[in-house]
Phi, psi and omega in degrees: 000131167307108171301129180241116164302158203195130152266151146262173196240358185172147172251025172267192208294048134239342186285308169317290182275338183243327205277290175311275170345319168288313191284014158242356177277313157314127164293323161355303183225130171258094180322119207267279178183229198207154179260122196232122163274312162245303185291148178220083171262009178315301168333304193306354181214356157222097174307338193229038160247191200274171153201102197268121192292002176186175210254332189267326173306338162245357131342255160016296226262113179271002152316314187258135195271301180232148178218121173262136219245083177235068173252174182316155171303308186327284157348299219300333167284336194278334159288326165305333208265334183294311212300307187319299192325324213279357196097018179251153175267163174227171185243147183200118183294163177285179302313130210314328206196182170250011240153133158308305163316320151340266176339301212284347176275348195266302177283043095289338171258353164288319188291313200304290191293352213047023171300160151278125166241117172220140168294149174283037171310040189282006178272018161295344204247008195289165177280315185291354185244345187251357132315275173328300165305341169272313183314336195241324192271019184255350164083356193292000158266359221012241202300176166222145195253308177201162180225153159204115171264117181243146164269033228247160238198169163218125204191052207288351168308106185321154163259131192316334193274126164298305171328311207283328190252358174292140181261112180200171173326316194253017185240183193101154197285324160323317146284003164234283188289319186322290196303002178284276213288338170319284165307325190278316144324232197357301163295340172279337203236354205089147155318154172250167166297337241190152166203135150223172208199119174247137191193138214235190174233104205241334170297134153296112178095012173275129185261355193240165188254132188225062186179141134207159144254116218240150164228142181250155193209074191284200193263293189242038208209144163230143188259127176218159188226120208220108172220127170185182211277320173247038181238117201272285165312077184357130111302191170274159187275353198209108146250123191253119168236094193252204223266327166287301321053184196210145187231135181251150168194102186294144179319137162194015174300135178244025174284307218289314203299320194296330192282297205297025167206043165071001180303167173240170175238194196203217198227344176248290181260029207284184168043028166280106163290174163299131162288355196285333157293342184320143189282191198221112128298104206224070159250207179238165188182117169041034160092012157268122175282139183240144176232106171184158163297163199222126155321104193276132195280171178268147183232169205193093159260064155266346152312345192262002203247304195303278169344295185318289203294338170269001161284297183283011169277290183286330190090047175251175163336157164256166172299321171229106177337158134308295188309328185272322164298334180277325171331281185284024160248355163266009183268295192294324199287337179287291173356284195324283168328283176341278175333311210266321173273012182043029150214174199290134163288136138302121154289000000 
């Protein structure tokens, strides 16, 4: 199998955890190393890769093919934009850019060069939003009326990442958990006409907005997105309601937890929920009412890797666009607007 050499931009928990595992479960892909500024921990779990002392040293290196740009949001446009310079393809985490304009010079210089750009969107690949998504595009609700997707955590605690709590372009929970809920609405509906967006500060000493409540606004249909800090008690992460039933489904993909406690994944059961989790279906099917759990499909993102690597081999689509990173930075830029004029935006 055709080796795609790969670099990362950092080795902390996303480089560790979402990244390295895969690019070593794939055959695919040969993991090069990582650009490590002080701590220098790659070695400890791959001995016989690189720890590159600086970003222009794997610029430099024509060996490496894709570099995954997994730094703070503030970054991300200004390295994509050198990995693009340098011939390279790239992988970029959310949130894609800090700005829509931003996104949109990067798939125009991506476009330019014949390069690959794909944003890191992997909870398109969660068992539970892939749920959701077979539920709805299986018609069992039939027409849909609202959605509210949530994202929410209990965590009054500031984060130890200096980067995350700094008032800066890339930080705040709108630009860490939002594109998560975002992309996934956009992959299921599309843009919407319409956005509006509240987004608040709820921590003590918090300088980043750590709440929001965002509504998409379709022809016949509402979107509501929901994140935050101070919900010790779930909602469900996924509520659907169409003109037939409704399907409820609480978070429950067990990848992010399981790789942060070493796991490897794999190929077979890996991203297999608790049946305890199962979502609650209630609808109608052939003139029968049904109430009962719905089975959960498995999610594995190593699908989102596999996808990568047969875009640059073949010259096919990436699994998550440029044009889908700008989508959901015109989405926050809207959010913002709002917030700030206390009314609905037109896209």
């Amino acid at each position: 199998m055709q080796q795609i050499k790969t670099a990362l931009l950092s080795y902390g928990m996303s480089g560790k955890v979402f990244h390295a595992p895969f690019l070593q479960l794939h055959s695919g892909f040969d993991l090069v190393g990582s650009w490590e500024r002080s701590k220098k921990l790659i070695h400890n779990d791959y001995p016989n890769v690189k720890s590159f002392e600086s970003l222009e040293s794997i610029l430099n290196d024509d060996s490496i093919e894709l570099v995954i740009v997994n730094t703070p949001v503030a970054t991300h446009f200004e390295y994509a934009k050198k990995v693009l310079n340098a011939g390279k393809h790239a992988l970029v985490e959310k949130a894609f850019t800090t700005t829509v304009e931003e996104a949109r010079e990067l798939a125009e210089l991506a476009k330019a060069k014949g390069l690959k750009l794909c944003v890191f969107q992997n909870r398109r690949w969660d068992s539970d939003f892939k749920t959701v998504q077979k539920i709805i595009n299986e018609g069992l609700l039939g027409e849909l009326v609202e959605a509210e997707f949530h994202f929410d955590r209990y965590n009054p605690l500031l984060s130890p990442k200096t980067h995350k709590e700094t008032a800066n372009n890339g930080s705040g929970i709108l630009k860490d958990l939002g594109p998560h809920l975002i992309d996934q609405a956009l992959c299921l509906f599309g843009l919407p006409k319409a956005v509006s967006g509240d987004i608040r500060i709820t921590r003590e000493n918090s300088l980043v907005d750590d709440w929001i409540d965002l509504t998409l606004y379709y022809e016949n249909f509402r979107m509501r997105l929901k994140a935050g800090f101070f919900v010790r008690e779930a909602h469900p992460a996924f509520t659907v309601h169409g003109k037939k039933g409704s399907f409820l489904k609480p978070r429950g993909d067990v990848q992010e937890d399981d790789l942060k406690l070493g796991k490897k994944p794999n190929r077979t059961d890996w991203g297999t929920e608790p049946e305890s989790l199962q979502g609650l279906l209630h609808t109608e099917k052939d003139g029968k009412i049904i109430r009962a759990k719905t089975p959960t499909l498995q999610g594995n993102y190593y699908d989102l890797f596999d996808s990568l690597y047969h875009s640059i081999l073949k010259n096919t689509d990436e699994p998550v666009t440029a044009q889908d990173g700008a989508d959901v930075m015109k989405i926050i830029g809207a959010a913002i607007e709002s917030n700030a004029v206390k009314k609905i935006v037109f896209l």
